[in-house]
C-alpha positions as CSV (number, residue, x, y, z in Angstrom):
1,X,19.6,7.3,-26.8
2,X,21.7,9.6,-24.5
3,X,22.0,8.7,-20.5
4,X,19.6,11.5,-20.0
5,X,17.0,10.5,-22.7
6,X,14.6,10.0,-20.0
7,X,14.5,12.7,-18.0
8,X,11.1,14.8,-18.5
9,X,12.5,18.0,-19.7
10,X,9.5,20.6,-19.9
11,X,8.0,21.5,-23.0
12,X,9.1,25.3,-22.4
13,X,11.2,27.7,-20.5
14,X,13.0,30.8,-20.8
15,X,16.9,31.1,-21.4
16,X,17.8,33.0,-18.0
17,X,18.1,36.7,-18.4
18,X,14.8,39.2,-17.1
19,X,14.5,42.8,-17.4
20,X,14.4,45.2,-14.2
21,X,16.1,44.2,-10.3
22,X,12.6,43.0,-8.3
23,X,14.1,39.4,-8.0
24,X,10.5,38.5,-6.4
25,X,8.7,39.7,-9.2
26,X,10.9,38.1,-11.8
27,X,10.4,34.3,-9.9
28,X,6.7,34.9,-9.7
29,X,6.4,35.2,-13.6
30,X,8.9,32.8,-14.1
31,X,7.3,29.7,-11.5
32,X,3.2,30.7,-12.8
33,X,4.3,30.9,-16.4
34,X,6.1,27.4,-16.5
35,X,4.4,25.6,-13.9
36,X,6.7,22.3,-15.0
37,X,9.5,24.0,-15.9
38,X,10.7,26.9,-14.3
39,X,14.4,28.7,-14.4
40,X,16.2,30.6,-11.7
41,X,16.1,34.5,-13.6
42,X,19.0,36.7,-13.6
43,X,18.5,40.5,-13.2
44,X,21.6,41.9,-15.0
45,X,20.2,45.7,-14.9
46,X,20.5,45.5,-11.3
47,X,24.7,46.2,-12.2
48,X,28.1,44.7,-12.3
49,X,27.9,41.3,-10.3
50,X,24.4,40.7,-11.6
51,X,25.7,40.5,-15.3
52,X,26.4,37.3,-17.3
53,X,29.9,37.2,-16.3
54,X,30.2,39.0,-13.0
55,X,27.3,36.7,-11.5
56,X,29.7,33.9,-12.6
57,X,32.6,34.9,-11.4
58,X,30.9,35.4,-7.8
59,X,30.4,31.3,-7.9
60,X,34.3,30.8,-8.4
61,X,35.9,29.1,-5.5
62,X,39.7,30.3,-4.3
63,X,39.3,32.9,-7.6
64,X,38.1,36.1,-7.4
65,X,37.3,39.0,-9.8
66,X,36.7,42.8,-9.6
67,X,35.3,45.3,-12.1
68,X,37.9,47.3,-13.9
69,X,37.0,50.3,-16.7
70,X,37.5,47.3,-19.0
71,X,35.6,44.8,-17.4
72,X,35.8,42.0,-15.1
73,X,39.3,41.3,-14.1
74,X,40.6,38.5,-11.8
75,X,42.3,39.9,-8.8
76,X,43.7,38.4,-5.2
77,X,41.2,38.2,-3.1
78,X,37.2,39.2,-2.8
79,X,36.3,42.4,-3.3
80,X,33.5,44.4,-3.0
81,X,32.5,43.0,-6.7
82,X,33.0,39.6,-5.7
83,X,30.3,40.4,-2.2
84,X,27.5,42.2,-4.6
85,X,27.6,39.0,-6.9
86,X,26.9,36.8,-4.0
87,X,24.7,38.7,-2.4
88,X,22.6,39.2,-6.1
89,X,22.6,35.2,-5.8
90,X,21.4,35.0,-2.7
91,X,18.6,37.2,-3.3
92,X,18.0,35.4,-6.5
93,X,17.6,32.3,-4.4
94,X,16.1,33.3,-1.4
95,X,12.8,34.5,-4.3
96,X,12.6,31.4,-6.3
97,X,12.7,29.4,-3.2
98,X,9.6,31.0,-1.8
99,X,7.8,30.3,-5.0
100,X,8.7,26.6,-5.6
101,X,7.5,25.4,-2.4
102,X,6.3,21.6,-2.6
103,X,7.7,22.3,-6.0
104,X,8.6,18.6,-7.7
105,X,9.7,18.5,-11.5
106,X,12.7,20.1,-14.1
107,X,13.9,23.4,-13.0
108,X,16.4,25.7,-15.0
109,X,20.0,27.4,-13.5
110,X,21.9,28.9,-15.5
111,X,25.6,29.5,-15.1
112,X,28.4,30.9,-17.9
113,X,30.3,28.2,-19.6
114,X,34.1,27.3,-19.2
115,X,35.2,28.8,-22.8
116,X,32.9,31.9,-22.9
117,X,34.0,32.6,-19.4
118,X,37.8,32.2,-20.4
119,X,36.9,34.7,-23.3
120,X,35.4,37.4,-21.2
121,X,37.8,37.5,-17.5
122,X,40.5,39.4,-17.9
123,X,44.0,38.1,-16.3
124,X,46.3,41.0,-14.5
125,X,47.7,42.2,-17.5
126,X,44.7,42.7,-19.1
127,X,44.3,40.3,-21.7
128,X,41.8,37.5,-21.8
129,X,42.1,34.5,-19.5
130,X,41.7,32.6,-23.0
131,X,45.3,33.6,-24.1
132,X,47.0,31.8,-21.8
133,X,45.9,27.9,-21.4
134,X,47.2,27.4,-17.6
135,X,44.9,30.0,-16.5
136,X,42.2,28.4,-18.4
137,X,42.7,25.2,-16.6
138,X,42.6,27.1,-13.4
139,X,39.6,28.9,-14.4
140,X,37.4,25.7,-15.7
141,X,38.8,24.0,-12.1
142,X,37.1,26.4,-10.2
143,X,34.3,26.9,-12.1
144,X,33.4,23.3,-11.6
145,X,33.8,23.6,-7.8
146,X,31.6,26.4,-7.6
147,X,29.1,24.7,-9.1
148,X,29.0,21.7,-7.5
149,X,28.0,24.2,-4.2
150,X,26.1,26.0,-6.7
151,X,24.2,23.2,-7.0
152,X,24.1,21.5,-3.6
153,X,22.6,24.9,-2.4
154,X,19.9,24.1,-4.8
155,X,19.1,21.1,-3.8
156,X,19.0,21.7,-0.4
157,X,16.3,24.7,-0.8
158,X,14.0,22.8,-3.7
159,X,14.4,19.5,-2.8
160,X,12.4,18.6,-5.0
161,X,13.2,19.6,-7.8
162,X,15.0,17.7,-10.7
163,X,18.0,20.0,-11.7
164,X,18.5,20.6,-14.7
165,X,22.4,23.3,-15.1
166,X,22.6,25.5,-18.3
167,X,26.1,26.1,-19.4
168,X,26.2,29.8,-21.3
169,X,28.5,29.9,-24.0
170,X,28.1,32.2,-26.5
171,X,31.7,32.7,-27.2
172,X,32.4,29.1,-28.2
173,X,32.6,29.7,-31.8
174,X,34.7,32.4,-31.7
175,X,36.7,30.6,-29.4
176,X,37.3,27.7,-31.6
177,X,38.2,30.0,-34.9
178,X,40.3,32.7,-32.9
179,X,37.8,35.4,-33.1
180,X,38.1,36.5,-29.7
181,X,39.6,40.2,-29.7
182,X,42.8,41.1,-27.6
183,X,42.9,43.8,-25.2
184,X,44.3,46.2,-28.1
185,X,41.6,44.7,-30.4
186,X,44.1,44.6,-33.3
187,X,44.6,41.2,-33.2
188,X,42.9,37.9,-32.0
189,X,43.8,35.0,-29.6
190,X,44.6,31.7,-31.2
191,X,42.0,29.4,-31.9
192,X,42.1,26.6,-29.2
193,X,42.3,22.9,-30.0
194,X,38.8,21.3,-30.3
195,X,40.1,18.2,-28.6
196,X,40.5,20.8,-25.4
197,X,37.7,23.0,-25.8
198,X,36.0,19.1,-25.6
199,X,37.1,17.5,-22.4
200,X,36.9,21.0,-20.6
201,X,33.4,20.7,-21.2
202,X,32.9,17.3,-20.7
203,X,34.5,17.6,-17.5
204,X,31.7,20.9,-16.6
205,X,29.0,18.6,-17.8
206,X,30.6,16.2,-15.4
207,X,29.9,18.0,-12.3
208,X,26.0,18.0,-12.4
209,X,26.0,14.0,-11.6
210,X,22.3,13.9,-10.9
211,X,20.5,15.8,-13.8
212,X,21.3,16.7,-17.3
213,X,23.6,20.2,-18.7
214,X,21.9,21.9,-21.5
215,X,25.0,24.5,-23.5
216,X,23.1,27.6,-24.5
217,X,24.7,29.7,-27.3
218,X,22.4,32.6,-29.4
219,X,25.7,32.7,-31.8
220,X,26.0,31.5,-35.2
221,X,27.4,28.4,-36.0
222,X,26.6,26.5,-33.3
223,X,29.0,23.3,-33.0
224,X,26.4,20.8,-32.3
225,X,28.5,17.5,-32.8
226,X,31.1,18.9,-30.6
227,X,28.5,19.6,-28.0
228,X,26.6,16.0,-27.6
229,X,30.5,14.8,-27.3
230,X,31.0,16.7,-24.6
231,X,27.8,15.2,-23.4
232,X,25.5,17.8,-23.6
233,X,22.0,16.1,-23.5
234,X,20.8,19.2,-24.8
235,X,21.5,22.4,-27.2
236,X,19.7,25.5,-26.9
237,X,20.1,27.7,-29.6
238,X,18.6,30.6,-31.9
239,X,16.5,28.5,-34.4
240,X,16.5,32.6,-36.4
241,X,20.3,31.3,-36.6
242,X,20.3,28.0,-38.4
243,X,21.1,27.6,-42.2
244,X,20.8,24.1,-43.7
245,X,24.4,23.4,-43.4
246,X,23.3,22.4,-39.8
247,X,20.4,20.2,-41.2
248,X,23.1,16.9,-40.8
249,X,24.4,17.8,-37.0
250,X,20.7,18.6,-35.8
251,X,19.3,15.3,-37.4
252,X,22.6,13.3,-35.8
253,X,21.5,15.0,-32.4
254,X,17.8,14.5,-32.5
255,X,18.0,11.2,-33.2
256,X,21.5,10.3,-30.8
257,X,18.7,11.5,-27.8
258,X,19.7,15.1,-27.7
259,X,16.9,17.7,-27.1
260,X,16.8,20.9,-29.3
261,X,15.8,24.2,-27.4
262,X,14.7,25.8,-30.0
263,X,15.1,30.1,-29.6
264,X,11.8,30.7,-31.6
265,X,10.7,33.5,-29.7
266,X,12.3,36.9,-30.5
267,X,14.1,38.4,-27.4
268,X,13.2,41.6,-27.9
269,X,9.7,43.5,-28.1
270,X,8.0,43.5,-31.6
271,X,4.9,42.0,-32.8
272,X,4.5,38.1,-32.4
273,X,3.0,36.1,-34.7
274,X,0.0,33.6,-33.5
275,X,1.6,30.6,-31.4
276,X,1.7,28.2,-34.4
277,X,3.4,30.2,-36.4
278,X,6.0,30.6,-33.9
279,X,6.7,27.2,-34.5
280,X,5.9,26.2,-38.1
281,X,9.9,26.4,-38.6
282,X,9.9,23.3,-36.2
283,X,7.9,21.9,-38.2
284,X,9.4,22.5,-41.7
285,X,12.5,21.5,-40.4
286,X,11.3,18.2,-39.1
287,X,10.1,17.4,-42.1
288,X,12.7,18.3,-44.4
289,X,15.1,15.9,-42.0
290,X,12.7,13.2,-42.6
291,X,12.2,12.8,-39.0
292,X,9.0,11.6,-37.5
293,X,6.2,14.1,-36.2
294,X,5.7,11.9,-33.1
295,X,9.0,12.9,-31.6
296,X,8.3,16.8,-31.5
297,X,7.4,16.9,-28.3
298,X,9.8,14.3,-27.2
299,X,13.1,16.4,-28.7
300,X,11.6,20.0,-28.1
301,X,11.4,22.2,-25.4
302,X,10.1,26.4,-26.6
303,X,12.3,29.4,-25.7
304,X,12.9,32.9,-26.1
305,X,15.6,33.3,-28.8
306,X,18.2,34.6,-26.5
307,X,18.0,36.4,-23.2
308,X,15.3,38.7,-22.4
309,X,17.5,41.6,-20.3
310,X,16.9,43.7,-23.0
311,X,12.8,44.0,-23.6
312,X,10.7,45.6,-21.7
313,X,8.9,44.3,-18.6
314,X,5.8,43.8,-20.4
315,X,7.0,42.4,-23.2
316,X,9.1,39.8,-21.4
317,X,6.0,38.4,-19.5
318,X,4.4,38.0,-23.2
319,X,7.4,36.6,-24.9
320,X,7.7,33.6,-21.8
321,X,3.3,33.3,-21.9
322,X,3.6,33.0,-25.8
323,X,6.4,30.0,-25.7
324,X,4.1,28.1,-23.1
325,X,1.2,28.5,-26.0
326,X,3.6,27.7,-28.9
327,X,4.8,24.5,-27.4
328,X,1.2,23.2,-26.4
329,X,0.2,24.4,-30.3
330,X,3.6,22.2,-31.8
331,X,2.8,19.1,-28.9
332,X,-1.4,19.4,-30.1
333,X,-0.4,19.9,-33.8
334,X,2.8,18.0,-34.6
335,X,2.7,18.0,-38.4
């Protein structure tokens, strides 16, 4: 079993991302519709230093970034880019805070990953921080700094809560086969060397000493075995996503102690099916690995396929309500 085997993980949550900019509003849902395991939301709607890789960018220490027509470009010193993500933060924090209050159990941050980081800051010329691998040290350096304050903050507003850090990284594939576009976009960057792509995130995982580091990607592909070597103690991922190719690399995880967040959820409004349906692809796929029915609620915590920035209010407060119901159906009715 992984080191983190025994950490009580909740049996759902959402991924991160929540329609509309009232960061009070967004905390309330999030803390009275997961009572054991809420997640810090992020507004990106609210504009540049609120999105994915701006609000990131705003927890780099000694790096700093600014919006450019082409998007987020590292730059000397802090700008008014770098001050609107912090200040985002800060909101962000200053609302979940009032709502955990005697708060004691899992909770959820969320923060974008070395690799999909690399593959979205752009360096002075314009091209990705990705294509040149000094910068990516650099990057990955500071990115663990920041979230070692990142982190301290947290624990010094929810005491006591157990963190739990979420490391975005929807670019990793493409990273790894040289997908990722140039600033022309007629040509690609290199693929980088597994072995590095690795220890950069073993050292991330690294930083959060005291809880476990779930890698979030709602891409294809997912590398799984790459992922618990890094020491991810858990994947989340699209479960819409998977093909039976990955049947070998999830069984390898499930039973090596890693837990599956399972994207089962659509992310988007549309009709949901009943709660148990949601998860009857769990269940198939438990049994087609031969794996036993008593470790569903052990291995599997219920999300939202990907981020839900792009739904509607209403339909994001359903979407997070229906994964608490689908987990209690899959933990109830395990076969």
């Amino acid at each position: 079993m992984s080191e983190n085997s025994q950490f009580r993980f909740g049996a759902a949550t959402g991924v991160g991302s929540m329609p509309g900019g009232d960061a009070r509003e967004a905390a309330k849902t999030v803390t009275g519709t997961f009572e054991d395991f809420p997640f810090l939301p992020e507004l990106p709607a609210r504009g540049p230093g609120a999105d994915m890789i701006g609000r990131t960018a705003g927890m780099l220490v000694e790096l700093y970034a600014r919006v450019e027509p082409s998007g987020w470009r590292l730059g000397d010193r802090p700008g008014r880019d770098t001050k609107w993500a912090r200040s985002w933060l800060g909101e962000d924090l200053d609302a979940l805070e009032e709502f955990t209050q005697e708060y004691e159990g899992p909770l959820k941050v969320q923060a974008v990953g070395p690799w999909t980081l690399a593959a979205g800051l752009e360096l002075r010329n314009g091209e990705a921080a990705l294509s040149d691998a000094g910068a990516c040290r650099d990057l990955a350096a500071s990115l663990a700094e920041g979230l070692r304050q990142h982190l301290a903050e947290l624990r010094r507003r929810i005491p006591g809560a157990q963190l739990v850090l979420q490391l975005d990284e929807p670019s990793l594939t493409a990273v790894l086969r040289g997908q990722v576009k140039s600033a022309s976009g007629y040509r690609t960057h290199r693929a980088v060397d597994r072995q590095v792509v690795e220890q950069t995130l073993r050292d991330l995982v690294g930083v959060h000493t005291s809880g476990p580091v779930v890698v979030h990607s709602c891409a294809p592909d997912v590398p799984f075995a790459l992922l618990r070597r890094a020491g991810a103690a858990a994947v989340s991922f699209d479960f819409s996503l998977l093909t039976e190719r990955d049947d070998e690399a999830i069984g390898e995880a499930v039973e090596g102690g890693t837990r599956l967040f399972t994207g089962v959820v659509p992310g988007t409004g549309g009709p949901l099916s009943d709660p148990a349906g949601s998860v009857m692809g769990v269940r198939t796929l438990w049994r087609r690995l031969g794996l036993s029915p008593g470790l569903l609620a052990e291995a599997v915590t219920v999300t939202p396929a990907c981020g839900l920035a792009g739904a509607s209010p209403g339909y994001a407060r359903t979407a997070l309500a229906h994964c608490a119901r689908a987990a209690r159906s899959l933990a109830d009715n395990p076969e």
